[in-house]
C-alpha positions as a Markdown table, in Angstrom:
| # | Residue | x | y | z |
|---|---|---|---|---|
| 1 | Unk | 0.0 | 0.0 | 0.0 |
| 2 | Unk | 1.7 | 3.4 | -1.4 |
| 3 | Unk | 2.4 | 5.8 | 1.4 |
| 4 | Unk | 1.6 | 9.6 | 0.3 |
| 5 | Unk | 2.0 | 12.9 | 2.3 |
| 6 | Unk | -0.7 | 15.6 | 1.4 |
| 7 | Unk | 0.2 | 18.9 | 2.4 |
| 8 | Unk | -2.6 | 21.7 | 2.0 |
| 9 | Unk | -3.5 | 24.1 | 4.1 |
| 10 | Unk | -7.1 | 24.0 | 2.9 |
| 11 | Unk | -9.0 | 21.7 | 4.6 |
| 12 | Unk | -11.3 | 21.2 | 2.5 |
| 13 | Unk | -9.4 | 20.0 | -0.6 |
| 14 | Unk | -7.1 | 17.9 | 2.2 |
| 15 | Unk | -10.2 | 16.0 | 3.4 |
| 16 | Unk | -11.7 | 15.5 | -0.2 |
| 17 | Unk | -8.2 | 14.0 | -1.8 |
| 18 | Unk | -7.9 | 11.7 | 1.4 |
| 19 | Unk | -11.2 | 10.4 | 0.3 |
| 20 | Unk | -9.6 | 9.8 | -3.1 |
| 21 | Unk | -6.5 | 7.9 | -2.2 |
| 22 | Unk | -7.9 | 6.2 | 0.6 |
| 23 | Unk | -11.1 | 4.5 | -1.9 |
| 24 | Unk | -7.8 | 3.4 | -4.1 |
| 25 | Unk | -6.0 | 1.7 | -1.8 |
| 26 | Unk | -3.4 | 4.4 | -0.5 |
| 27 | Unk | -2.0 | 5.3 | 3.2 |
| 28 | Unk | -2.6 | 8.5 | 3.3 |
| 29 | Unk | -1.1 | 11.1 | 6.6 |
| 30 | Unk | -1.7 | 14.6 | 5.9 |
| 31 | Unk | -0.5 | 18.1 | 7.2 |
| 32 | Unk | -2.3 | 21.6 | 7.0 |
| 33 | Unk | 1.4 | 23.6 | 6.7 |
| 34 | Unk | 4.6 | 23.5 | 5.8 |
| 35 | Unk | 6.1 | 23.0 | 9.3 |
| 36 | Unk | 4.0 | 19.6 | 10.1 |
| 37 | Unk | 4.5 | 18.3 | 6.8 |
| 38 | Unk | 8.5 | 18.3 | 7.1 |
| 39 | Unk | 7.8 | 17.0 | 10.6 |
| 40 | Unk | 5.8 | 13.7 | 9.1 |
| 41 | Unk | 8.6 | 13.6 | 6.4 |
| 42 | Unk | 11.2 | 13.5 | 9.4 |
| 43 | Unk | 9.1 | 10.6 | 10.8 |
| 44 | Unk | 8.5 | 8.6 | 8.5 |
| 45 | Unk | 9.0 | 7.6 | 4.8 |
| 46 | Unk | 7.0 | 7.9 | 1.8 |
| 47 | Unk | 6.2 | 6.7 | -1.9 |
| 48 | Unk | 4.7 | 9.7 | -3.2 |
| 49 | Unk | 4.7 | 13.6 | -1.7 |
| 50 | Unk | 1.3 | 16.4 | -2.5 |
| 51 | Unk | 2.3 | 19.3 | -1.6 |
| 52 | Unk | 0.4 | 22.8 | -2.3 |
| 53 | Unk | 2.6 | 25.6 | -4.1 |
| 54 | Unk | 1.3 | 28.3 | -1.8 |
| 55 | Unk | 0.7 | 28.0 | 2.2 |
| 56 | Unk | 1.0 | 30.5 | 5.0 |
| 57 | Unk | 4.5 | 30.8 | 6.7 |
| 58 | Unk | 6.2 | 29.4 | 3.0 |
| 59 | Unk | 7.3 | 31.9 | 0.8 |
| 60 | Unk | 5.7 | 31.4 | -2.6 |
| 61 | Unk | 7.8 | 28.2 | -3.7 |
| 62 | Unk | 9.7 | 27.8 | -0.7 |
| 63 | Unk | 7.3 | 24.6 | -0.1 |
| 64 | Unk | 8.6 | 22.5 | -3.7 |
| 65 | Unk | 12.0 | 23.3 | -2.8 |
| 66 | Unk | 12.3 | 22.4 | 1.1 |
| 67 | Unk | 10.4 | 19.0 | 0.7 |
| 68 | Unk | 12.1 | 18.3 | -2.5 |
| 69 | Unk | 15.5 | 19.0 | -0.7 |
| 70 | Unk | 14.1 | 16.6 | 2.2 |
| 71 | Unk | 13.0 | 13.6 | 0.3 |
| 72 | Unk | 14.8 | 14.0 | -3.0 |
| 73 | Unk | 13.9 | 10.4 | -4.5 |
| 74 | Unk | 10.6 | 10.4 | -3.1 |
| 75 | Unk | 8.4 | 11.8 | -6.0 |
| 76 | Unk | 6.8 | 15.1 | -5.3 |
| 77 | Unk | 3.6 | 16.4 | -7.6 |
| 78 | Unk | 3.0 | 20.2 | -6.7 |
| 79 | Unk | -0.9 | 21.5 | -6.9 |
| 80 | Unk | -1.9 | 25.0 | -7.2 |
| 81 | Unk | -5.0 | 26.7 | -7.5 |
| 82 | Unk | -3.3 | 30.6 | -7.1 |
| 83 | Unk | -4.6 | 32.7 | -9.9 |
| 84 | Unk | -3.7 | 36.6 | -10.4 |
| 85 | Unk | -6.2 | 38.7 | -9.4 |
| 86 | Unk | -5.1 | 41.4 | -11.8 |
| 87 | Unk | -4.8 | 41.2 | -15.5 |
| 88 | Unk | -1.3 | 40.6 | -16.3 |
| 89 | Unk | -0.1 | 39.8 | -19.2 |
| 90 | Unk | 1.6 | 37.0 | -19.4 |
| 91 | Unk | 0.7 | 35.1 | -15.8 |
| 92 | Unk | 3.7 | 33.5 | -14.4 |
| 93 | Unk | 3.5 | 29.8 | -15.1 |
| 94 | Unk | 3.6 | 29.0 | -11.3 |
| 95 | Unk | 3.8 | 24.7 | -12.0 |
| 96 | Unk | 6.6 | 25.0 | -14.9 |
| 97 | Unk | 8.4 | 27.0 | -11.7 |
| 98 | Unk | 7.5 | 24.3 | -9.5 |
| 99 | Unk | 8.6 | 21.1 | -12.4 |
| 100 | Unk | 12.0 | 23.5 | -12.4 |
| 101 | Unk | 12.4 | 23.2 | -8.1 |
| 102 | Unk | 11.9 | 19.5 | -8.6 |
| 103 | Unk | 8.5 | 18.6 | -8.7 |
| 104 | Unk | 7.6 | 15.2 | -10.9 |
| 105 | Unk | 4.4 | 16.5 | -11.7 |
| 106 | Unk | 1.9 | 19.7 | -11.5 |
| 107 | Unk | -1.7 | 20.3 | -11.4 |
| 108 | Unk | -3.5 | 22.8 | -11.2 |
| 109 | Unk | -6.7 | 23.0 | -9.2 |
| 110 | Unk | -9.4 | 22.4 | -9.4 |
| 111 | Unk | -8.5 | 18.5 | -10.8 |
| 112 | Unk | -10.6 | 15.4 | -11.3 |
| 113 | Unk | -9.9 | 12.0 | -8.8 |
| 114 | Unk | -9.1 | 10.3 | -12.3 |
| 115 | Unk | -6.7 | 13.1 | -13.0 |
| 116 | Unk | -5.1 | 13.1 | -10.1 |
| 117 | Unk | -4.8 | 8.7 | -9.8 |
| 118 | Unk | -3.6 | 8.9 | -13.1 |
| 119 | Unk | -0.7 | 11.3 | -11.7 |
| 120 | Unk | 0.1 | 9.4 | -9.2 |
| 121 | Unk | 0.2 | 6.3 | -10.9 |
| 122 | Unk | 2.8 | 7.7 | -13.1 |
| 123 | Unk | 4.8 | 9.2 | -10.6 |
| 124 | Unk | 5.1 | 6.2 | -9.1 |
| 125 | Unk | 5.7 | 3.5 | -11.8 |
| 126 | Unk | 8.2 | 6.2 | -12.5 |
| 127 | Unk | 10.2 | 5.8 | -9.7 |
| 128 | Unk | 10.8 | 2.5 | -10.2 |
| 129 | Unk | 12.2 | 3.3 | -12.9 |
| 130 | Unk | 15.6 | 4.6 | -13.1 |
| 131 | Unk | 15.5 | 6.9 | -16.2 |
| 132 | Unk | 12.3 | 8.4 | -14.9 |
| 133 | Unk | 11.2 | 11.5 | -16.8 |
| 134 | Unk | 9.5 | 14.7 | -15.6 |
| 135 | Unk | 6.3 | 15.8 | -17.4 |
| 136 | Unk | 3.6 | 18.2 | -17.0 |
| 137 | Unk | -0.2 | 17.8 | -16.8 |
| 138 | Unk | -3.0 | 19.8 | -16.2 |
């Protein structure tokens, strides 16, 4: 049974991916910040690592890079839902940043279950793989 850490400070979203992973056969420990979900990383191991781009007391993507940089063979896939209130032009493409910090994978919320199983299931067929590629999905 694949271990994942979810880190999100919405509850919310944390409660309704739970359900997800849980319902297809995944341990699942979760953490509402930055702080408690390096202290579960410290704790224990894990197949797979969800962590939001942007939480409170993590500077934009301060979050990709410290987890990353904890658990650098355990395959992270950053989710972000941030969008700019104002109309710039062009956005900054916050998950090509993230795939560049070390993220496996992105997505951008809000995402489907099958989107985010299919995700996962890549990230971690990848890893045992040694000439595992990055990719980006939506």
């Amino acid at each position: 049974m694949p271990r994942i850490l979810l880190v999100d400070d919405d509850p919310l979203i944390r409660a309704a991916i739970r359900v997800w992973l849980e319902a297809n056969g995944h341990s699942v420990v979760t953490a509402e910040c930055g702080v408690t979900g390096l202290n579960a990383l410290r704790h224990a191991s894990f197949d797979l690592m969800i962590v939001d781009i942007f939480m409170p007391n993590m500077r934009g993507f301060e979050s990709v890079r410290v987890f990353h940089q904890s658990a650098p063979s355990t395959p992270l896939i950053a989710i972000s839902g941030y969008v700019f209130a104002e109309n710039r032009s062009p956005a900054p493409d916050f998950l090509r940043m993230a795939l560049e910090l070390g993220a496996a994978r992105c997505l951008r919320k809000p995402f489907t279950p099958a989107t985010l199983m299919a995700v996962i299931d890549a990230c971690l067929a990848e890893r045992s793989t040694p000439a595992a590629n990055s990719a980006f999905a939506r």
